[in-house]
Backbone as CSV, one residue per row, in Angstrom:
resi,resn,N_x,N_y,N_z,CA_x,CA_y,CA_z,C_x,C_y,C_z
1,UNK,62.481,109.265,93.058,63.215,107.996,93.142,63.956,107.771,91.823
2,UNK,65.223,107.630,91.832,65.690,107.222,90.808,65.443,106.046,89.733
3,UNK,65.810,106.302,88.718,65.017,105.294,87.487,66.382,104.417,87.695
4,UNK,66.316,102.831,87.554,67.337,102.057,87.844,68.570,102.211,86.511
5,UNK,67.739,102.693,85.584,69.201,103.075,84.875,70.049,104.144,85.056
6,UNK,69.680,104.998,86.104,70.444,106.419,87.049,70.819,105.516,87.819
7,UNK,70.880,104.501,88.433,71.672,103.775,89.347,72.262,103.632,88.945
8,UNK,72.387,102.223,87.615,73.829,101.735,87.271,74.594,102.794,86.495
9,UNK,74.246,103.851,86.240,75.116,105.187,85.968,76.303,105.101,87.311
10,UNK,75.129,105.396,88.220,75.966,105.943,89.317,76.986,104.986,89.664
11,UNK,76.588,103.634,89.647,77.362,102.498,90.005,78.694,102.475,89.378
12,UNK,78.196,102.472,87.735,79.723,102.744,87.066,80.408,103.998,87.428
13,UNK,79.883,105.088,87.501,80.714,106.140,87.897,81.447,105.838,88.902
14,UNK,80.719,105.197,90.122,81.472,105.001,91.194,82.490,104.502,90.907
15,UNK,82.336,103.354,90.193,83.940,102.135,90.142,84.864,102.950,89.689
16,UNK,84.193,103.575,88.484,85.530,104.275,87.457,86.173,105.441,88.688
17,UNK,85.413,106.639,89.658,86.535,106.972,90.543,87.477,105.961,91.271
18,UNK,86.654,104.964,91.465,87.385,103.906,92.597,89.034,103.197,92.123
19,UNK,88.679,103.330,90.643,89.481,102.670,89.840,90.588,103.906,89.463
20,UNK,90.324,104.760,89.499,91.037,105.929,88.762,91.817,106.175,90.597
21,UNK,90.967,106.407,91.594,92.396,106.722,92.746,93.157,105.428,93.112
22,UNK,92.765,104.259,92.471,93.296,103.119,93.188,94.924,103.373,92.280
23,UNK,94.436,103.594,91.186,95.525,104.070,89.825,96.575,105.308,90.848
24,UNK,95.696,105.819,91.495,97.056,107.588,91.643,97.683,107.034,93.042
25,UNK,97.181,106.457,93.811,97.923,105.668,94.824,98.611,104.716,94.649
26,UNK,98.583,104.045,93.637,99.368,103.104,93.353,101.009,103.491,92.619
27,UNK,100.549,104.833,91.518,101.495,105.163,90.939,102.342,105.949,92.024
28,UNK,101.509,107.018,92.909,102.368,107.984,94.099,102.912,106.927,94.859
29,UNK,102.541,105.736,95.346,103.273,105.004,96.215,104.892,104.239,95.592
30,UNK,104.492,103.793,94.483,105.520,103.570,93.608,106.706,104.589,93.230
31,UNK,106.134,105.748,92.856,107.784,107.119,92.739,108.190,107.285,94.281
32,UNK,107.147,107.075,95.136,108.095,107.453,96.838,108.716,106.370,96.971
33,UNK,108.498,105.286,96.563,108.465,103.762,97.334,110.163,104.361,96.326
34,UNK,110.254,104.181,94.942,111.678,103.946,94.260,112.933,105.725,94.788
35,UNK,112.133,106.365,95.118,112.914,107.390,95.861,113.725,107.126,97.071
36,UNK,112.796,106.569,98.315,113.603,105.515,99.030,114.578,105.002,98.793
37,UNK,114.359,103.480,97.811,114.982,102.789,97.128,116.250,102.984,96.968
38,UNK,115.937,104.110,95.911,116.913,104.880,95.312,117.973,105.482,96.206
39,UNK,117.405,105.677,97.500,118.781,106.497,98.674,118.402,108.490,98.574
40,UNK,117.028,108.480,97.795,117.087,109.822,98.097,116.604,110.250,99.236
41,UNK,116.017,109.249,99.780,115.333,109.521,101.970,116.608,108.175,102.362
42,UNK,117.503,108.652,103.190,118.015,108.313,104.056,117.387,107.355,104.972
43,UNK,117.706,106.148,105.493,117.189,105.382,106.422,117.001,106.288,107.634
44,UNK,115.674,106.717,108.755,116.274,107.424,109.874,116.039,108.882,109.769
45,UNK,115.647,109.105,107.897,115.155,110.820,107.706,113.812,110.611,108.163
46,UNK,113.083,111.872,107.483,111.797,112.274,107.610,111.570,112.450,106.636
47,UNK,110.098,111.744,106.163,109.794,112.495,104.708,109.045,113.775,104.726
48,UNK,108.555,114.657,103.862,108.261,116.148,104.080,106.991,115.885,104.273
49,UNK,106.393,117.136,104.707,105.435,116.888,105.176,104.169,116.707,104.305
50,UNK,102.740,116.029,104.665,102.198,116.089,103.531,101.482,117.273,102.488
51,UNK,101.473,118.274,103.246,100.973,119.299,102.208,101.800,119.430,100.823
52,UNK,103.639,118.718,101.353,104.391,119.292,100.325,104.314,118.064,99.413
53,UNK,103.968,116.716,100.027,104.186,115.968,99.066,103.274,115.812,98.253
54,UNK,101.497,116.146,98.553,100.134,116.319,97.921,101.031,117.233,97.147
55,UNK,101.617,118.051,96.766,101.974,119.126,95.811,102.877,118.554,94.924
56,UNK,103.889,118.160,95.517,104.512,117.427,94.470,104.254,116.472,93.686
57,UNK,103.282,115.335,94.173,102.671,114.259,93.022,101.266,114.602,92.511
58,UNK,100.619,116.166,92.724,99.262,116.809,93.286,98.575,115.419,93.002
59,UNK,97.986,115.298,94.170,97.183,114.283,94.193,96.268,115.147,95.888
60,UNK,95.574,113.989,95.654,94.402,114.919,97.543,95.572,113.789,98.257
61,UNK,94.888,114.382,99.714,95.294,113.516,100.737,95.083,112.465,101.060
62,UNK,93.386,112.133,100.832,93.173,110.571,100.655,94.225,109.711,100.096
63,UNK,94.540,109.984,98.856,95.262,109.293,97.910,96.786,109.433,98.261
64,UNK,97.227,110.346,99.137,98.637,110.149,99.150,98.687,109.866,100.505
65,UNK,97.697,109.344,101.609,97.144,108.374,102.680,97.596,107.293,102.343
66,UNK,97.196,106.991,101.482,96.717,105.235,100.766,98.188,104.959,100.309
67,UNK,98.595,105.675,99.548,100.037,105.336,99.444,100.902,105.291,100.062
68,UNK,100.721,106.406,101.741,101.808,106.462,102.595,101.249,104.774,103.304
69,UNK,99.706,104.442,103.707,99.495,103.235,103.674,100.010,101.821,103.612
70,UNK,100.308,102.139,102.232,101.069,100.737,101.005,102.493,100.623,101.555
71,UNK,103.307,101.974,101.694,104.770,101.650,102.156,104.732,101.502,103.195
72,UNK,103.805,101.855,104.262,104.351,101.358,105.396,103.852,99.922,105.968
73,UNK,103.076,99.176,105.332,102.614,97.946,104.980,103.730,97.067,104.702
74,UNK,104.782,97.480,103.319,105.910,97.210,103.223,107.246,96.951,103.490
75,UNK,107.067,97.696,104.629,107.961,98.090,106.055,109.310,99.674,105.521
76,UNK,108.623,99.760,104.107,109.423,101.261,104.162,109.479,102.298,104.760
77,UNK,108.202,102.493,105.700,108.069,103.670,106.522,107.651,103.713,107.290
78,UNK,107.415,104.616,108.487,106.727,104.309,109.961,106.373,105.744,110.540
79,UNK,104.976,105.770,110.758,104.975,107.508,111.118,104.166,107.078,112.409
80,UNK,104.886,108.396,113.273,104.475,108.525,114.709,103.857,109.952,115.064
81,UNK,102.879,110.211,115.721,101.997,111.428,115.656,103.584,112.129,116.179
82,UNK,102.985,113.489,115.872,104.446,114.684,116.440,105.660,114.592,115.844
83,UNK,105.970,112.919,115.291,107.167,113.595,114.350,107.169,113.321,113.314
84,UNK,106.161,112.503,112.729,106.119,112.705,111.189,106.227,111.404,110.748
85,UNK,106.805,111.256,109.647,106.883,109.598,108.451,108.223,109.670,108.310
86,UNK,108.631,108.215,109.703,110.300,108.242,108.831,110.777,106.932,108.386
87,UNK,111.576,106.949,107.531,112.132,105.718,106.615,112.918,105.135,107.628
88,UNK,112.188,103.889,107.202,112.894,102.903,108.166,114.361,102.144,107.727
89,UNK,114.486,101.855,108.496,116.075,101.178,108.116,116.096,99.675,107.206
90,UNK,117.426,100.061,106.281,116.970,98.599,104.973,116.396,97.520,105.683
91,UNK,117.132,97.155,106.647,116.712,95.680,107.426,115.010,95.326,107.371
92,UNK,114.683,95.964,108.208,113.112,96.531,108.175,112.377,96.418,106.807
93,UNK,112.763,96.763,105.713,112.309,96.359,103.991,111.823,95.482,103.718
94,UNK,110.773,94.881,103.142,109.923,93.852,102.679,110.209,93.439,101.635
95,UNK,111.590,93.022,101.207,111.929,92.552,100.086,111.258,91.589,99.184
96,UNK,110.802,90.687,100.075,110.138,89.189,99.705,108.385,90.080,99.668
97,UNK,108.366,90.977,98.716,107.218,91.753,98.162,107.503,91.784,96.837
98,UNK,106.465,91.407,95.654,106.638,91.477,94.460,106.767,92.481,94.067
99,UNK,105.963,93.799,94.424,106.389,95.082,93.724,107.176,95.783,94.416
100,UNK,108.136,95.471,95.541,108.975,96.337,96.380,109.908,95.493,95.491
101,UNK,110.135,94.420,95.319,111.466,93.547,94.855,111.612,94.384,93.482
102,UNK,110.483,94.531,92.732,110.433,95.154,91.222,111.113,95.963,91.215
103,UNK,110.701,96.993,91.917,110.900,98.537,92.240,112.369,98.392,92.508
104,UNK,112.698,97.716,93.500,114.192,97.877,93.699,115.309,97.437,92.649
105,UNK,114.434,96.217,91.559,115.083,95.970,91.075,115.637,97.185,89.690
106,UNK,114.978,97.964,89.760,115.176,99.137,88.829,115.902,100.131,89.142
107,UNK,116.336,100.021,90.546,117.303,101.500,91.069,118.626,100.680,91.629
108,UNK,118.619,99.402,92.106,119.964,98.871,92.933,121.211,98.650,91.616
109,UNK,121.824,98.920,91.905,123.158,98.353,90.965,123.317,97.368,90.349
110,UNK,122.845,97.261,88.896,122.615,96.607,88.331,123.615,94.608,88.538
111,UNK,124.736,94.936,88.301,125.337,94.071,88.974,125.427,93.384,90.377
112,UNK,125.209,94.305,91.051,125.436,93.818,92.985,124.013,92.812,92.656
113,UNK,122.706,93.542,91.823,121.380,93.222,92.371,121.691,91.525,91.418
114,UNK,121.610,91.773,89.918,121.980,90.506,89.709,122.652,89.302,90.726
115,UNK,123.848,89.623,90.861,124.518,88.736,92.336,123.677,88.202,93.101
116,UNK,123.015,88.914,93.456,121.802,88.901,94.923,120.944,87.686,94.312
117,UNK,120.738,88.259,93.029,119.598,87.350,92.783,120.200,85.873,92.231
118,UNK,120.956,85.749,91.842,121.825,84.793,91.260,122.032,83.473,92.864
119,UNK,122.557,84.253,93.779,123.076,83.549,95.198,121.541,83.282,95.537
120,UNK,120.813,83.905,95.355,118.596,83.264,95.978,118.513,82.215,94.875
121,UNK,118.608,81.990,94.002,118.650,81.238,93.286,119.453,80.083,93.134
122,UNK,120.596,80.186,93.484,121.774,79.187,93.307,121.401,78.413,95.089
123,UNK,120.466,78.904,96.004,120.500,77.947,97.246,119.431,77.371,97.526
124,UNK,118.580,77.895,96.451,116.654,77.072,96.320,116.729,76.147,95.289
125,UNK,117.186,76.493,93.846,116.680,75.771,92.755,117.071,74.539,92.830
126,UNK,118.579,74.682,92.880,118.703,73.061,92.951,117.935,72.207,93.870
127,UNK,117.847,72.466,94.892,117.366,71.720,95.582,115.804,71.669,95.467
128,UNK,115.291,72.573,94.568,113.795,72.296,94.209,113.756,71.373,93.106
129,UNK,114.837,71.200,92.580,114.472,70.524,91.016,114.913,68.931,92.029
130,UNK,116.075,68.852,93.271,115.547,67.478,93.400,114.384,66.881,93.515
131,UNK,113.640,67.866,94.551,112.121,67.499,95.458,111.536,67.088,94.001
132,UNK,111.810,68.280,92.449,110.512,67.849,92.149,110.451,66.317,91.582
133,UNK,112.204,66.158,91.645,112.229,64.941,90.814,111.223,63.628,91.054
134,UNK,111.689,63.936,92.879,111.052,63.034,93.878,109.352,63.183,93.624
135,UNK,108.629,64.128,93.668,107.406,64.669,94.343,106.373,64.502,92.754
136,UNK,107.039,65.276,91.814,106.129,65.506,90.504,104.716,64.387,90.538
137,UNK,103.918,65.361,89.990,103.045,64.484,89.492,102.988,64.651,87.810
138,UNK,101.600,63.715,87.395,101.548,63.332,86.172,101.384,65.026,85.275
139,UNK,100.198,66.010,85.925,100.025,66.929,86.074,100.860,68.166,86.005
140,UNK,101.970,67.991,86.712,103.110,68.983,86.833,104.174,69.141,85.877
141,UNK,104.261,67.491,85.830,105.296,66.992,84.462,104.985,67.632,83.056
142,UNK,103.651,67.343,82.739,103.114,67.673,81.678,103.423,69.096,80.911
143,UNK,102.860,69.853,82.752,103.606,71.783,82.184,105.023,71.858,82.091
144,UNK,105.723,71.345,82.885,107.269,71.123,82.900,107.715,70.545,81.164
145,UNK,107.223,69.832,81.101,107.301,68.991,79.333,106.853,69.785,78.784
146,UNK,105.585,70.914,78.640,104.965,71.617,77.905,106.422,73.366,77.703
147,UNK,106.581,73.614,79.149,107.407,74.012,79.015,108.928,74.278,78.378
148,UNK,109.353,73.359,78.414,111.005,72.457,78.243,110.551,72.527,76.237
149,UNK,109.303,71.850,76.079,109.059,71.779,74.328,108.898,72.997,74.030
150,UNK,108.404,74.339,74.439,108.525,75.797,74.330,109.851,76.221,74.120
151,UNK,110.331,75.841,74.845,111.843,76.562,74.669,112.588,75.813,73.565
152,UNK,112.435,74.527,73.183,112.932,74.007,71.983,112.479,74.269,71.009
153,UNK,111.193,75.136,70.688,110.616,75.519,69.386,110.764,76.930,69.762
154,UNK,111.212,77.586,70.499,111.144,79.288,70.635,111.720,79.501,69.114
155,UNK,111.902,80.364,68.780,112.095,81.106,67.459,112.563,82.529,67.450
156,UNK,112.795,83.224,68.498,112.984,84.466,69.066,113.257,84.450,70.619
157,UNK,113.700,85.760,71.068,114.276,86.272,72.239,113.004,86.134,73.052
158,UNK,111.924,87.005,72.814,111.163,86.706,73.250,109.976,85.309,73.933
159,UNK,110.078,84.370,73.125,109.535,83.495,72.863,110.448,82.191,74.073
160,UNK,111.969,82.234,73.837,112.391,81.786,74.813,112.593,82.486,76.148
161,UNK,112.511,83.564,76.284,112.566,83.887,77.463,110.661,83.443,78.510
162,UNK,110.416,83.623,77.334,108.520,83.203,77.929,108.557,81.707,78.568
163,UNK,109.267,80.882,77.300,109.484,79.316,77.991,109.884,79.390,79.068
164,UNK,111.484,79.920,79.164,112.364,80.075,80.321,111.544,79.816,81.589
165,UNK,111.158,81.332,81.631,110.674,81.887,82.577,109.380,80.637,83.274
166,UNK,108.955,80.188,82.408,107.785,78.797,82.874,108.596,77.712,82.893
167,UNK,109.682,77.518,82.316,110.059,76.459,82.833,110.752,76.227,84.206
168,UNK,111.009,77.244,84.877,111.851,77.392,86.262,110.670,77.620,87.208
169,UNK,109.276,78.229,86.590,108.471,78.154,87.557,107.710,76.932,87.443
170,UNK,107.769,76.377,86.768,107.327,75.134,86.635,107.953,73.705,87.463
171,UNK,109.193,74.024,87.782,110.190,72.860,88.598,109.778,73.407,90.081
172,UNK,109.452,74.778,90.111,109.217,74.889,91.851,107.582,74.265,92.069
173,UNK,107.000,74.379,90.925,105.382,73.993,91.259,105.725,72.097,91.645
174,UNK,106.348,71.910,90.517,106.419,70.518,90.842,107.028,69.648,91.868
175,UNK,107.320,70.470,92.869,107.921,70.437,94.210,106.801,69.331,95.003
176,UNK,105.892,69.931,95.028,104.270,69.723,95.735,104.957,70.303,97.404
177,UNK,105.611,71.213,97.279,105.585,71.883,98.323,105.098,73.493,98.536
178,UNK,103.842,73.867,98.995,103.317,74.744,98.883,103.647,75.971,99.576
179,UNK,105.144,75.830,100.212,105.823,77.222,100.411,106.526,78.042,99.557
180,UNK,107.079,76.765,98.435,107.946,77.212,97.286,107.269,77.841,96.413
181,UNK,106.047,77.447,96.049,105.043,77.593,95.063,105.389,79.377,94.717
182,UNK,104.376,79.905,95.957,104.594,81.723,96.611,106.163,82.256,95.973
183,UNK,107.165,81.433,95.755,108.256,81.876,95.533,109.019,82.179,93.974
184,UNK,107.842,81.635,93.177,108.294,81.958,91.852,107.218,83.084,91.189
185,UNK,106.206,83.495,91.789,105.175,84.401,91.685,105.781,85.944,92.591
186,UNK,106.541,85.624,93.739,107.612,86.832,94.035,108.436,86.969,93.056
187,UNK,109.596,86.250,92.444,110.376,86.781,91.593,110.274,86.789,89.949
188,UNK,109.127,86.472,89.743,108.440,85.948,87.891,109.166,87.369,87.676
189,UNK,108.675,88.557,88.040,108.801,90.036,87.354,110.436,90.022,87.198
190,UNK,110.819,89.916,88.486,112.518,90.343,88.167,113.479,89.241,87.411
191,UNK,113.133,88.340,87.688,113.382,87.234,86.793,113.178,86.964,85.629
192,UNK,112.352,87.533,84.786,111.796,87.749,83.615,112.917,88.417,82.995
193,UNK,113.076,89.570,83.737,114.094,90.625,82.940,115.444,89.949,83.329
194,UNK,115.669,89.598,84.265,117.275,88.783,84.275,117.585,87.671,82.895
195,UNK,116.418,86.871,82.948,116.677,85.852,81.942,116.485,86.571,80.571
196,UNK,115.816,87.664,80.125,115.611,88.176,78.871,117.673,88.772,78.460
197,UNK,118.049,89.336,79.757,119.256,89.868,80.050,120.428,89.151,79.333
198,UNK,120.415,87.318,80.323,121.490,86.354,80.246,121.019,86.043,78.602
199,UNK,119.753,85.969,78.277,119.716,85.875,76.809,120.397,86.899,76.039
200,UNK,120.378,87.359,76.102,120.826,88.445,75.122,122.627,88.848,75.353
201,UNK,123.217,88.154,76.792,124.426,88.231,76.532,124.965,86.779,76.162
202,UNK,124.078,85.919,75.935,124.722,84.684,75.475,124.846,85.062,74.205
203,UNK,124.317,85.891,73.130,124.496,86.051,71.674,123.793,85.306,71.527
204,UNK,123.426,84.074,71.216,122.162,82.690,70.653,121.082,82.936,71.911
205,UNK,120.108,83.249,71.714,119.185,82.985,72.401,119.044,81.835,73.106
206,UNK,119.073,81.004,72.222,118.883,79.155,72.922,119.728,78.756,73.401
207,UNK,121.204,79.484,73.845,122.748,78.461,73.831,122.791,77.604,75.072
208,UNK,121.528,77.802,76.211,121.507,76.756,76.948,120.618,75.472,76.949
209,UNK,119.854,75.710,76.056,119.226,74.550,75.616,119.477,73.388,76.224
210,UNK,121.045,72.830,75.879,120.956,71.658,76.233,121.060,71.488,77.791
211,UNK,121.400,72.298,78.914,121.700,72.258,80.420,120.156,72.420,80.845
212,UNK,119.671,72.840,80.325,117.719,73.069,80.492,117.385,71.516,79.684
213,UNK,117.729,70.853,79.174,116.943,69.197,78.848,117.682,68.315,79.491
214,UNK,118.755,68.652,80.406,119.334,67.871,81.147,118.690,67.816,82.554
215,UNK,118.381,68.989,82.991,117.677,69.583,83.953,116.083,68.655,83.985
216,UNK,115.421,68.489,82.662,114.279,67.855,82.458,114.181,66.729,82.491
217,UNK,115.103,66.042,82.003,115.622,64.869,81.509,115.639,64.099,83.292
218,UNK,116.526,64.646,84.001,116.771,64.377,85.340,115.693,63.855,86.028
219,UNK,114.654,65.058,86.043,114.068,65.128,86.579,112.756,64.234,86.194
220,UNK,112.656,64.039,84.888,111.401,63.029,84.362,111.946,61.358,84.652
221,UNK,113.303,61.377,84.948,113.780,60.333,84.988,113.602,59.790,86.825
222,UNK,113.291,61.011,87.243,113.489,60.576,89.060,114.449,60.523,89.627
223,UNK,115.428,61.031,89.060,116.479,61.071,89.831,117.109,62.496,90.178
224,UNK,116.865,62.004,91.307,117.101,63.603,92.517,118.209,64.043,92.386
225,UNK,119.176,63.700,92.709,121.044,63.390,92.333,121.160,64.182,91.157
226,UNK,121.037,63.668,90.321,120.544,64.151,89.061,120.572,65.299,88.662
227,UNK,119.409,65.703,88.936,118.409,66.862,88.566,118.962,68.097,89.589
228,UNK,119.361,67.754,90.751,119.935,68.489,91.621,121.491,69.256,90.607
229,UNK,122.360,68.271,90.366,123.485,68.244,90.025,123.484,69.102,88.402
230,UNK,122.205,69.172,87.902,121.977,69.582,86.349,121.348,70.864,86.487
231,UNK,120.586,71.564,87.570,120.488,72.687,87.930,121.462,73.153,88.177
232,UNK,122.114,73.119,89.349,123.232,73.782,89.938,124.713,73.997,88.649
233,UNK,124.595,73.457,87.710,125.087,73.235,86.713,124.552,74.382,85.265
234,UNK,123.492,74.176,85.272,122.604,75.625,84.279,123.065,76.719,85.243
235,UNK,123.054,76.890,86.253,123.043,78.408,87.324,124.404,78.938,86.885
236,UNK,125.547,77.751,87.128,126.758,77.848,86.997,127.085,79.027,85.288
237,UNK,126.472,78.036,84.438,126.091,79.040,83.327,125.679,80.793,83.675
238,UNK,124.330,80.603,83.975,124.385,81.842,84.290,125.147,82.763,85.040
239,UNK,125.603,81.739,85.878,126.359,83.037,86.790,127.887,83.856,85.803
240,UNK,128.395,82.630,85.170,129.172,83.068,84.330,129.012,84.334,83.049
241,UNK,127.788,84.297,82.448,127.072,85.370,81.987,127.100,86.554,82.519
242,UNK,126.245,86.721,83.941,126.698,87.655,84.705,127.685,88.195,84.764
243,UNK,128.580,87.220,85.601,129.640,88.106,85.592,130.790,88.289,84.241
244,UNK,130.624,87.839,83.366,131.219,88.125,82.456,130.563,89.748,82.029
């Protein structure tokens, strides 16, 4: 009978494999998932078969299971006994997935994808920063204020983009609508790097400062009108960035 400290041996051993293939499926699902992406499988191809792809990422089959798994969970792929794993058509794509959105956001055209994301943004925010004007609580305000004072003491690129980034997720929390919520936890990742982006082509890190305390201002004040009209107004900014 084993001595209970040969158990929790075994126990940790266990996790650490558990942890180590959760790692090789995650990474193999990720290079197929941005290959896709990328346009190197055709919507409508076939991907190869698996002996060749266990070879190419060598990994076992379990593990490149688990990953064929993950994408087709995603709606990247669809396999039918007799003919194999084929890529499904963009439509079909699970965009509104945090790490499919990531992923794509690293292979789509840098510009088109900006756009994309700019127009998802330019037809939610405003109209979240009215609700929150309306909705906020004492609670919400506070991170929103905690936020908004972050970005007025940032000191670096970094530092404001950290505010940033909480302060826009902070106006959807304060919605008190719990569909929006899900919607700044989908785009935190790609959004992160957009706003680190528009920073760095404004030259001043802070140069919107003041369209972000107008935005606050609005909105601590209750007025929907407002706050609506002072978002859609910061975006306007950005979009100009962009496309400049």
């Amino acid at each position: 009978m084993p001595h209970s400290g040969q158990t929790g041996c075994h126990d940790a051993t266990s996790r650490e494999e558990k942890a180590i293939q959760h790692d090789l499926h995650g990474r193999v699902a990720q290079l197929l998932a941005t290959a896709i992406l990328r346009g190197d499988y055709a919507p409508d191809s076939i991907l190869p078969r698996e002996a060749e792809l266990m070879e190419r990422f060598d990994v076992s089959r379990t593990v490149l299971r688990e990953a064929l798994r993950t994408l087709t969970s995603k709606g990247l792929i669809a396999s039918r006994p007799r003919v194999g794993t084929r890529v499904r058509q963009k439509s079909a794509w699970n965009l509104l997935d945090a790490d499919l959105l990531d992923w794509y956001s690293r292979v789509a055209e840098p510009m088109a994808f900006a756009l994309k994301l700019q127009e998802m943004r330019e037809m939610i925010e405003p109209y979240a920063a009215g609700l929150a004007a309306d909705a906020y609580t004492a609670e919400t305000l506070r991170a929103l204020a905690a936020a908004h004072a972050a970005m007025a003491a940032a000191r670096n690129v970094d530092e404001w983009v950290r505010a940033d980034l909480e302060f826009h997720l902070s106006v959807l929390n304060a919605c008190s609508n719990e569909l929006l919520i899900p919607l700044g936890a989908l785009i935190e990742r790609t959004l992160e790097a957009q706003l680190r982006l528009n920073a760095k082509r404004a030259g001043v890190f802070n140069a919107s400062l003041a369209e972000h305390t107008a935005v606050f201002d609005a909105i601590r004040a209750r007025d929907a009108a407002a706050a609506r009209t002072a978002m859609a107004s910061l975006l306007g900014v950005t979009r100009g960035r962009i496309e400049s």
